[in-house]
C-alpha positions as protocol buffer text, in pm:
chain_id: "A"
residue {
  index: 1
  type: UNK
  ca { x: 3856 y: -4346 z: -81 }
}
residue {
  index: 2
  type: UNK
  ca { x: 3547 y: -4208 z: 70 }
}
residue {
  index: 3
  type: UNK
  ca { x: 3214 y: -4210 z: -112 }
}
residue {
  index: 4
  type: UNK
  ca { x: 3127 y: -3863 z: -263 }
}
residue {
  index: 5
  type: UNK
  ca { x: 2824 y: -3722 z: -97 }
}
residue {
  index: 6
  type: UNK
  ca { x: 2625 y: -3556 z: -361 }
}
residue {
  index: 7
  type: UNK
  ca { x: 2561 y: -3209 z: -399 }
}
residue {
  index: 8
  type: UNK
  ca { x: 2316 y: -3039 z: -191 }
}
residue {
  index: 9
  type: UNK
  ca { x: 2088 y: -2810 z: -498 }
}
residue {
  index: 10
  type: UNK
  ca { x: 1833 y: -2510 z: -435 }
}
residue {
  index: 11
  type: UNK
  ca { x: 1499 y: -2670 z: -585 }
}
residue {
  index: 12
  type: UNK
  ca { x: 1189 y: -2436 z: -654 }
}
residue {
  index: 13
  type: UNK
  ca { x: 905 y: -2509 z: -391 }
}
residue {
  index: 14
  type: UNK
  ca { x: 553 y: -2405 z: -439 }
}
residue {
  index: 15
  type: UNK
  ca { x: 413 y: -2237 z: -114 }
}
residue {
  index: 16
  type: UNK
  ca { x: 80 y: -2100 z: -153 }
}
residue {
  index: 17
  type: UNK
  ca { x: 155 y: -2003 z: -457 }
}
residue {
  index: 18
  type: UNK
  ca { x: 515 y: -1823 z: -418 }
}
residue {
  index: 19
  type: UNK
  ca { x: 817 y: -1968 z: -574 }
}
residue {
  index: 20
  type: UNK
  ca { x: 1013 y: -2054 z: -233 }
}
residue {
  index: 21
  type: UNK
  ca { x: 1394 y: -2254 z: -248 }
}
residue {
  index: 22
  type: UNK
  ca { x: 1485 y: -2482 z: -17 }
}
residue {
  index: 23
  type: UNK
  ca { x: 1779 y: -2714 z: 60 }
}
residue {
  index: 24
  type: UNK
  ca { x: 1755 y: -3066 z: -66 }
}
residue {
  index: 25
  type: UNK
  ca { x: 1970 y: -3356 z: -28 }
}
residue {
  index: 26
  type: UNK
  ca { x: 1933 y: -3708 z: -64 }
}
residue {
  index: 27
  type: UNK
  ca { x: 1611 y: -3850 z: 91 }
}
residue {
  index: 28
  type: UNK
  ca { x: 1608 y: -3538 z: 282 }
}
residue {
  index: 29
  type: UNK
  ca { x: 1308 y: -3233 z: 274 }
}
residue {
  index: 30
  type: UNK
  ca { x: 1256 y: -2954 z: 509 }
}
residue {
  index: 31
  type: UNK
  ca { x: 1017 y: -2706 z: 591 }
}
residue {
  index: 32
  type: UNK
  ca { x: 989 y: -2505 z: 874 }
}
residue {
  index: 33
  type: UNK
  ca { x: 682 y: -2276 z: 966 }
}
residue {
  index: 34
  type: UNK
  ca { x: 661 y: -2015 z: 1211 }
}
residue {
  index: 35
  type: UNK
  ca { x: 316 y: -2039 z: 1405 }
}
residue {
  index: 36
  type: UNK
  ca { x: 267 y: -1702 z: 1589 }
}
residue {
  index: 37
  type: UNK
  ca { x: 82 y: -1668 z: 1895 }
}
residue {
  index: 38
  type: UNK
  ca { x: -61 y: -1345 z: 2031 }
}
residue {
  index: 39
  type: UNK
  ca { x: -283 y: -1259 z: 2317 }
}
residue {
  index: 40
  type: UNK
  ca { x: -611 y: -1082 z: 2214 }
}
residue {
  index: 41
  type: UNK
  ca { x: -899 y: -983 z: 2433 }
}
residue {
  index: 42
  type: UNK
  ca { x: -1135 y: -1161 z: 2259 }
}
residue {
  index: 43
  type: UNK
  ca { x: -1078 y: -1456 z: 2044 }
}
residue {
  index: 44
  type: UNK
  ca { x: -1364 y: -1402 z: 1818 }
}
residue {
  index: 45
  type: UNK
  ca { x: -1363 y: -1071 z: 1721 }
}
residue {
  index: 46
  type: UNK
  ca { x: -964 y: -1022 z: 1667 }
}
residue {
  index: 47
  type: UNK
  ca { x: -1053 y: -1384 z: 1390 }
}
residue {
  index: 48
  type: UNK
  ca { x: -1325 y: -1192 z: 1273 }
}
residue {
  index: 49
  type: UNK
  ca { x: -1112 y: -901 z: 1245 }
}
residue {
  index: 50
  type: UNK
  ca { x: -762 y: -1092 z: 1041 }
}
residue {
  index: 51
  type: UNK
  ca { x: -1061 y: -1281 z: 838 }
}
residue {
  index: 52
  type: UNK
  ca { x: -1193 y: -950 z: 685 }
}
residue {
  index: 53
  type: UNK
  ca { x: -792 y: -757 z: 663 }
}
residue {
  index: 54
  type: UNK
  ca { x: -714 y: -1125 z: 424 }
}
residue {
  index: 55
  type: UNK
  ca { x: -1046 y: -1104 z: 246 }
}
residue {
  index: 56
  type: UNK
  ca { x: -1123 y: -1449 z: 401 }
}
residue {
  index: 57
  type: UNK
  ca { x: -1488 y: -1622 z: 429 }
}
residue {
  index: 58
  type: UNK
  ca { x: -1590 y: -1543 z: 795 }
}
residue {
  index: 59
  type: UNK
  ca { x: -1621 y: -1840 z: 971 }
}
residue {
  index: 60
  type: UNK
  ca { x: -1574 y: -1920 z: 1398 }
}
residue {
  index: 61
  type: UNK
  ca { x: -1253 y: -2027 z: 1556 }
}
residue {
  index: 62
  type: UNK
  ca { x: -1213 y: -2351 z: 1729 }
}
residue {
  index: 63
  type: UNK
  ca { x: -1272 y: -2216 z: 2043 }
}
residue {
  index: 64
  type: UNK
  ca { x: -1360 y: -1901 z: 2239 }
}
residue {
  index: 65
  type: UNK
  ca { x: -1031 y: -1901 z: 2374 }
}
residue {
  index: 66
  type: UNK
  ca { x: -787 y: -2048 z: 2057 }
}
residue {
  index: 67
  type: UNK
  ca { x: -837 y: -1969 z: 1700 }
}
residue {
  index: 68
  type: UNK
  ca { x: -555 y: -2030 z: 1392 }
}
residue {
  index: 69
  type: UNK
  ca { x: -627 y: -1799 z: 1101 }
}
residue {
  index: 70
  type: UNK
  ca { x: -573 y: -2005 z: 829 }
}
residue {
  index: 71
  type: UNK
  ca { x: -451 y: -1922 z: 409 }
}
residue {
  index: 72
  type: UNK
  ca { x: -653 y: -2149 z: 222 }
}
residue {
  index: 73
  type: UNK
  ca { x: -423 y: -2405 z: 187 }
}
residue {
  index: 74
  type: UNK
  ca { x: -387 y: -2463 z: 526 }
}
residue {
  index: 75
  type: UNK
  ca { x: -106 y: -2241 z: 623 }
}
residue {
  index: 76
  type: UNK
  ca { x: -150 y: -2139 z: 945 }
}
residue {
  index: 77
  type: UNK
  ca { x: -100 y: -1721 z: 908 }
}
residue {
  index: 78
  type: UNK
  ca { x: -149 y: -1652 z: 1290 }
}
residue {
  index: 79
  type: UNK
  ca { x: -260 y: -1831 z: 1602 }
}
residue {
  index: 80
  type: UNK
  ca { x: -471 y: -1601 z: 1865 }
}
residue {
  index: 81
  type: UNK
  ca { x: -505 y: -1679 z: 2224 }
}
residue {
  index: 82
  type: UNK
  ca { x: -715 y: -1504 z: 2475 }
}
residue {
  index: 83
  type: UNK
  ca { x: -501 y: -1364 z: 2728 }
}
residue {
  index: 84
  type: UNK
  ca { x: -529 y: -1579 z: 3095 }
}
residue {
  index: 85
  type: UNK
  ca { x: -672 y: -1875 z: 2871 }
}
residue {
  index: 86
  type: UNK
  ca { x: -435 y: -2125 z: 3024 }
}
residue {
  index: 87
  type: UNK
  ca { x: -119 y: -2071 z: 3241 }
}
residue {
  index: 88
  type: UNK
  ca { x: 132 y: -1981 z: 2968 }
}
residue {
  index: 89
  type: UNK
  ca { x: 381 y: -1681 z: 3153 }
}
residue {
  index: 90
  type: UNK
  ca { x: 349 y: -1483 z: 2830 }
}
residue {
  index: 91
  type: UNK
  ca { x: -6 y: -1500 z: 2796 }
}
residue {
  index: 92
  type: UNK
  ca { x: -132 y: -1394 z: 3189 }
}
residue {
  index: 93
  type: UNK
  ca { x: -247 y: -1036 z: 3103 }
}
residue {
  index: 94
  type: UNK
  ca { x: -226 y: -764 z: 2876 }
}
residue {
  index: 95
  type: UNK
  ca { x: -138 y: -559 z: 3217 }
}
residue {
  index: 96
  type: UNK
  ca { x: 219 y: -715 z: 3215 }
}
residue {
  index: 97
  type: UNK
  ca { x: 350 y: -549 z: 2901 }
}
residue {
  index: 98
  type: UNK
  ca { x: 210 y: -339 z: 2642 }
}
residue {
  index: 99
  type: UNK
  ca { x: 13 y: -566 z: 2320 }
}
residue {
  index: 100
  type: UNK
  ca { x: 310 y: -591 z: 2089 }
}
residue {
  index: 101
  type: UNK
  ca { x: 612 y: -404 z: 2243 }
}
residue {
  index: 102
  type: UNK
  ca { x: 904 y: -614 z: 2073 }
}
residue {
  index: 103
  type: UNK
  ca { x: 654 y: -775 z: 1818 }
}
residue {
  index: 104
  type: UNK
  ca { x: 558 y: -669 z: 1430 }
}
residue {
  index: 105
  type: UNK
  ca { x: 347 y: -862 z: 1240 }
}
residue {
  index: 106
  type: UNK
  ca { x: 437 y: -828 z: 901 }
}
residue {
  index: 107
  type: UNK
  ca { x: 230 y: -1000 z: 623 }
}
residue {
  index: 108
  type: UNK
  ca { x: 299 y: -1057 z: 233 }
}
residue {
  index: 109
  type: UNK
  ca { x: -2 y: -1044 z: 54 }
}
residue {
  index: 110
  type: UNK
  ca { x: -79 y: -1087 z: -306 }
}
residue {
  index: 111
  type: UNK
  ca { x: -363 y: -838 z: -308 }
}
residue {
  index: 112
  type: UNK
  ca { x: -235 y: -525 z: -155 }
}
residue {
  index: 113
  type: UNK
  ca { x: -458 y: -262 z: -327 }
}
residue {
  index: 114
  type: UNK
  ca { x: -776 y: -508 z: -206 }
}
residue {
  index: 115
  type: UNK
  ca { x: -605 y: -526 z: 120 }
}
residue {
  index: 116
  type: UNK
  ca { x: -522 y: -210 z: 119 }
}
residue {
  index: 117
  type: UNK
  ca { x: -935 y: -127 z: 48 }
}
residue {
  index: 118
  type: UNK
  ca { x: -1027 y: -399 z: 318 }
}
residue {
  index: 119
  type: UNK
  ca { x: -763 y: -231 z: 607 }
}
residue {
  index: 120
  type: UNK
  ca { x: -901 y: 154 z: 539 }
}
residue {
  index: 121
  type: UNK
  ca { x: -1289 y: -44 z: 604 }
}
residue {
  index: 122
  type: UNK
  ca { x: -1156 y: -163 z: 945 }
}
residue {
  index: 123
  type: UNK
  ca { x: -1030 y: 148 z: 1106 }
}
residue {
  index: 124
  type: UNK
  ca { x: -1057 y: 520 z: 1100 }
}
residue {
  index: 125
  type: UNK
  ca { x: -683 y: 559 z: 1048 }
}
residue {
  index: 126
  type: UNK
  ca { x: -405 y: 353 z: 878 }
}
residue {
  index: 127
  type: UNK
  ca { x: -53 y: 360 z: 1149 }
}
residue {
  index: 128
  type: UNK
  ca { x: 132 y: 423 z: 783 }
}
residue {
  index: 129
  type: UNK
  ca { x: -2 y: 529 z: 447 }
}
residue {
  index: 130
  type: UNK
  ca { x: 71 y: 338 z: 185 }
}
residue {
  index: 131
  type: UNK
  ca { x: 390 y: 396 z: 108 }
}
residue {
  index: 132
  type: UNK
  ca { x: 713 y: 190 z: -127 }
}
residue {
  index: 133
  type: UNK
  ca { x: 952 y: 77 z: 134 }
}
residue {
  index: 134
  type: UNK
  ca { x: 1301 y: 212 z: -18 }
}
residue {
  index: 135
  type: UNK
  ca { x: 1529 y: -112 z: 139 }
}
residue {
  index: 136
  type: UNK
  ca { x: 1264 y: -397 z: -52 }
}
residue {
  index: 137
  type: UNK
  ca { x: 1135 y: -158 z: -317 }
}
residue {
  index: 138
  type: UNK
  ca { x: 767 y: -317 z: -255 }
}
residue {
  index: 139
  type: UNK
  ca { x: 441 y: -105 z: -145 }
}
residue {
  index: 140
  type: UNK
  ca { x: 351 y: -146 z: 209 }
}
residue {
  index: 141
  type: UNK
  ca { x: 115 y: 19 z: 469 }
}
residue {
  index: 142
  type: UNK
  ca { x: 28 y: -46 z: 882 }
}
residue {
  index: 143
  type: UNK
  ca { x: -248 y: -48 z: 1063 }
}
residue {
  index: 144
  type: UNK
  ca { x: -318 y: -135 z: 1461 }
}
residue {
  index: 145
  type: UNK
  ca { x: -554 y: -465 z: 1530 }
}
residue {
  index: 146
  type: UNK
  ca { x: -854 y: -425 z: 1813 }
}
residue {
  index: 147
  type: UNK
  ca { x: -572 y: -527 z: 2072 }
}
residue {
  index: 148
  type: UNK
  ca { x: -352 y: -296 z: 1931 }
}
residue {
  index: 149
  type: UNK
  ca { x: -52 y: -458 z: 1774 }
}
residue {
  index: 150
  type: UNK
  ca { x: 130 y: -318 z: 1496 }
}
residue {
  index: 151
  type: UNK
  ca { x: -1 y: -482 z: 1192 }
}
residue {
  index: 152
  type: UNK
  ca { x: 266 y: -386 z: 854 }
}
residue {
  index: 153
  type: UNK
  ca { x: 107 y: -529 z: 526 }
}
residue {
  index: 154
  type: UNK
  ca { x: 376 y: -532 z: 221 }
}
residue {
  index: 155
  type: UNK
  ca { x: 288 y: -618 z: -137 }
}
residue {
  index: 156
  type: UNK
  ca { x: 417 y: -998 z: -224 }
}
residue {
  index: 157
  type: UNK
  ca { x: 556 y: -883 z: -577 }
}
């Protein structure tokens, strides 16, 4: 008779401070992060610009042509790369393809009213007013970065 394997269980995981389940076994752990990459004009000011839409210290990226915005645990929240700043195909020039045509970035946030205050200080116009999404039931609005990708912020709870 074979040996019974036991039973894989959802355990509670803290990430940055959400409840998060994950699939467990014996001896085994996984996590799996997305790390997404967009091409911006200019490094600094597109950091400078995520930094104050997060309510984040203001501080320089790594380099003028790489920065990670990071949560303050760590988490990397998005990666920006100036476009032509190495030979990646995807990352030549903003003349190939419009700034986020096939791409929204969509951030949970656990501050939305702040965030809310700190988008409406960044630009003259929101993309969409605040507004309850009727398919996840939370509050949500948009706004367009400096490069011009489609930015959706939704409430966390």
């Amino acid at each position: 008779m074979a040996e019974e394997q036991p039973n894989k269980a959802l355990v509670p995981t803290p990430l940055r401070g959400v409840a998060h389940r994950q699939i467990v076994g014996p001896q085994e752990k996984s996590m799996k992060r997305t790390w997404t990459i967009i091409g911006v004009a200019d490094v600094g000011r597109s950091f400078n610009w995520y930094q104050s839409l997060f309510g984040q210290p203001e501080s320089a990226p790594a380099h003028d042509y790489f920065g990670q915005v990071l949560d303050t645990d760590g988490t990397v929240l998005l990666c920006l790369h100036k476009w032509g700043g190495h030979e990646h195909p995807t990352l030549i020039s903003p003349d190939r393809a419009e700034p986020g045509n096939g791409l929204l970035l969509f951030f949970r946030v656990d501050d939305f009213d702040e965030a809310l205050s700190r988008a409406r200080a960044l630009v003259s116009q929101l993309a969409e007013e605040p507004q309850t999404n009727p398919a996840t039931g939370t509050r949500e609005f948009a706004l367009r970065d400096p490069d011009g990708y489609y930015v959706m912020v939704s409430a966390l709870a």
